[in-house]
Structures are given as structure tokens and as C-alpha cells.
C-alpha angles and dihedrals in degrees: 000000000000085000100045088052095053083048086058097047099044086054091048096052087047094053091051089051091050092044093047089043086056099042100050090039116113134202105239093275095119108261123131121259096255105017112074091198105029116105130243116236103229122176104238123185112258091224131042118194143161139188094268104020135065129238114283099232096069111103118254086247142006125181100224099178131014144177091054120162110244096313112211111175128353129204118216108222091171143309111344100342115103138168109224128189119221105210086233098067110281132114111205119204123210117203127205088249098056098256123123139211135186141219115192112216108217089197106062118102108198123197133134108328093348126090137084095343121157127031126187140164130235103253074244103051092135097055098039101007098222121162127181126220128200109212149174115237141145143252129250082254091052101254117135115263128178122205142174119242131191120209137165109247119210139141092351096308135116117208148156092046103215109186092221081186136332134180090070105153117263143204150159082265145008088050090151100202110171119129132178132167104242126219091265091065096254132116121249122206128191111206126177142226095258091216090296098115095186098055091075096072101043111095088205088061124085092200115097094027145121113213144196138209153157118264091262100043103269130140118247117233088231106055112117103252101026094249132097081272109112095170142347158209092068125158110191106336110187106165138053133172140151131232126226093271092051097257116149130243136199143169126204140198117238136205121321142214134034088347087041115159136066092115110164157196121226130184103224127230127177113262106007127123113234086205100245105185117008090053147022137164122012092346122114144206145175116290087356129126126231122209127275085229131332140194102251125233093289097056143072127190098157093207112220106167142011134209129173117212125157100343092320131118110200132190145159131253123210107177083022088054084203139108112240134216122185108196105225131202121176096311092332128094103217102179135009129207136203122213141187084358097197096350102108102017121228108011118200126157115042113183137181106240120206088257090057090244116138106248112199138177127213119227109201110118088068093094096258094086152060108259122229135196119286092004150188097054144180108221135191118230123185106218093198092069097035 
């Protein structure tokens, strides 16, 4: 009987630990064994990151620099240093450690949409520290001209003036001005109409174009007239980018004014005429090209800028005060996504940092927007919470 009873008790003490074990046993969702609602302390890393996103504990936006003078283009050195040009003539310099500095440029002439427009850096700044400017000047009979010049950039100071190409059509608008260095080593160069429709579709011209040239302005054997024209039949192109598998990407500002609208995006291929200005939108025409995807006859983006990062296609929109992402897949845009709609006014430059964060400059001190306080501004986005 003694027996018998010990044998009870020891399987009643087992059933009480089985049926505490079960109750107080959780599925992997982070609970604690015994306390339905308490948290589990698991170490987490402090940063997440993949080939093509930021960490995730970077804010959505942060304002670096502020109180700048009409930005038009900024050049990424390293982390958190940049080189900014302000439309009227001036290259800031942002240091790593937040000071600026400043180089005045005598040759710009700034007015309406002209001025000190693209920078970009040799692919081997840090071994000859050239940089290339886009800016409005004039002529020894007083037109207005742009050019391209090539400097080497140190300490400040801008030296060894190399004229890249000069005799590009200018105006009081339309002035193009955007520049980046392709995957095949050769610069690349937008130019506008300057209000001069016609000239777009003129090869002789130089306006309307997008060309292309050596680092040191010479013309590549390659290109598809033998001349610096790449493509044609542009009316004011302000954004260029390339995709992973080395396809080219361009927006394009469309018509202005009352009927304003038709911006577009074009995926560019040497040789071939995008139709400024006998067509737009959905209109054809013989051995023209029809974009990619543009904005329709009710909408303005005003596209200023272009970056490709992780399938995504992002520019800024200055009438539109929006950041832009066109969704691509192989020579299609499948979706397209609106961002910070009004929040920080006119948007132009968008640029891919080294920490594959979007890096973007606000543009409302240049008469068309509402100006806020401390503009204008160069702001930080992380693409991966937008």
C-alpha cells in the first residue's frame, strides 16, 4: 500500500511538471516560456543591409546642408563630403566634417534657366582630380553659349582650364545641362533646344542633343554620325542613368506652358531620333522613338535628374515637388511611385551616395517656388523605407 501511494504521488507530480511545461511553452514568436505578453531580449544586429538596400536604421530623411543658393548638381567625393553647384556661379564644398567652403566661377553667366548647371568627376578623381562643369557663358559677340570645362580640382582651387566642348546652343531657357561618365568610360552630356524647337532635329546642331565624348572632348569613333551627337530630337533632357545591364536612361522635359505636361522618360539608343518636336506622347512617326513612359497632357513632373538603384529609376520633380520612381523591368516601366509630394518643395538632383542612400537638393529659391526656411537644402533619403 506504502508503495502504491509513493507510485501516486511521483505520477502526480509528473503530470503537474508536463502540464506546466505546456502551458508556459511558446511558438517562436518571441514571447517568453511562462509569460504570454513579456518580451524576449534577442540580440538583433544594429544594422541590416543588402546588396542593393540601406540599413534600416537610417531615418527616411535628413536635411545635411541647408541655406544653399539655387543648387543645381552636386558630385559625391566620399562620405559626406560633396562638391555642389549653385546655378549663380559658386561650387560649395562640403567637407566630412560639416564645413564649407566656396569657388566662384567668372565665367558663368546666370540667367533664367542658364547658369553653373552639371558637375561631374573624372571615374579617376582620386588619382588626377579632374571635374567637369556645364555652364552658361557668352560669346565674344555677346550670345549666349554653354560649354563644358574640364579643371583639376584641389585644395579649392580650380586649375588647368581644359574647354571638353563649347558652341552648344543657349537661352534664357531649355539650356539642358546634365553630364555623367557611362559604363563604357565616356562622358555623356544633355543639351536643350534652347528654344529653338527646330534645332532638335537638326544632326549639325549641337541643341536638343545628347552627346557623347572622350574625357578629354574628343569625339569616339563609334559614335553614330560621326560627330560628338549620340541621339536627337530632344527638347530639354536633365537626367541620365544606366541600368545593371548597361542600358541608358533619360528624362526629358515636355512641353511648357498653358498645355504644359508630356515629360517624359526615354530609354536611350545610339542613333535614334526621340521626335521633339513633331511628336510627343503617345504620337508616332516614322524612325522616331516613343517614351518609354511619360507623364500625359494633365501632369508635370518637370524631370531634373535621374539615378538607377535596384530596379528603380529616381528623379526629381520641380513643377511636380515630388521625388519620383519608375519601377523597371528589362526596357519596360512597370510601376511608378510618387514620394514627399509638397514636402520639400521643388526637387531637382537626385544622386546615388556610396552608402546607396539617395542623395537630393531642393530648388526653391530660383523664382518658380515657394521658399521655405533654410532653403535651399541637400537632403538624405533612404530608399529602402520609402
Amino acid at each position: 500500500m506504502k508503495s502504491r501511494n509513493i507510485i501516486l504521488l511521483i505520477l502526480g507530480i509528473l503530470v503537474i511538471l508536463i502540464a506546466s511545461f505546456f502551458y508556459g511553452r511558446q511558438s517562436f514568436d518571441g514571447r517568453s516560456e511562462g509569460d504570454g505578453n513579456a518580451k524576449v531580449d534577442v540580440p538583433m544586429p544594429s544594422l541590416i543591409t543588402s546588396p542593393t538596400l540601406s540599413p534600416i536604421s537610417v531615418p527616411r530623411a535628413t536635411i545635411l546642408v541647408d541655406n544653399l543658393n539655387i543648387p543645381w548638381d552636386v558630385a559625391i567625393i566620399g562620405l559626406n563630403e560633396f562638391l555642389i553647384t549653385e546655378r549663380p556661379g559658386n561650387i560649395i564644398h562640403i567637407k566630412n566634417d560639416g564645413t564649407r567652403s566656396s569657388v566662384k566661377l567668372p565665367r558663368t553667366v546666370p540667367g533664367g534657366e542658364g547658369g553653373l548647371l552639371g558637375i561631374v568627376l573624372h571615374p579617376k578623381f582620386s588619382d588626377n582630380g579632374y571635374l567637369y562643369l556645364y555652364m552658361t557663358t557668352e560669346d565674344v559677340g555677346g550670345a549666349t553659349k554653354n560649354a563644358v570645362f574640364r579643371y583639376k580640382y584641389s585644395d579649392g582651387n580650380l586649375n588647368d582650364e581644359k574647354i571638353i566642348i563649347s558652341e552648344i546652343p543657349g537661352a534664357i531657357y531649355h539650356d539642358g545641362g546634365r553630364m555623367e561618365f557611362g559604363p563604357d568610360g565616356m562622358l555623356y552630356v544633355t543639351t536643350g533646344d534652347a528654344q529653338q524647337p527646330q534645332i532638335a532635329q537638326n544632326k549639325n546642331s549641337l541643341g536638343g542633343k545628347i552627346l557623347r565624348l572622350t574625357d578629354d572632348g574628343g569625339v569616339p569613333p563609334n559614335n553614330p554620325f560621326g560627330t560628338a551627337v549620340y541621339s536627337y530630337g530632344h527638347r530639354n533632357p536633365q537626367g541620365l542613368a544606366w541600368d545593371e545591364e548597361g542600358r541608358m536612361w533619360e528624362t526629358e522635359h515636355g512641353r511648357s506652358g498653358i498645355t504644359s505636361g508630356m515629360d517624359e522618360i526615354n530609354r536611350i539608343v545610339a542613333g535614334a531620333n526621340y521626335g521633339w518636336p513633331d511628336i510627343e506622347g503617345d504620337r508616332t512617326k516614322m524612325d522616331m522613338i516613343v517614351p518609354a513612359r511619360h507623364s500625359g497632357a494633365n501632369d508635370t513632373w518637370a524631370p531634373a535628374s535621374a539615378a538607377y538603384l535596384g530596379g528603380k529609376l529616381y528623379f526629381g520633380g520641380l513643377r511636380g515637388e515630388a521625388l519620383y520612381e519608375a519601377v523597371l523591368d528589362g526596357e519596360k516601366v512597370v510601376g511608378f511611385n510618387k514620394y514627399f509630394d509638397k514636402e520639400f518643395g521643388r526637387i531637382r538632383t537626385v544622386r546615388i551616395g556610396p552608402d546607396s542612400m539617395l542623395y537630393l537638393t531642393t530648388s526653391n529659391r530660383d523664382g518658380r517656388g515657394d521658399v521655405r526656411p533654410g532653403d535651399d537644402k541637400l537632403i538624405r533619403i533612404n530608399p529602402s523605407v520609402l
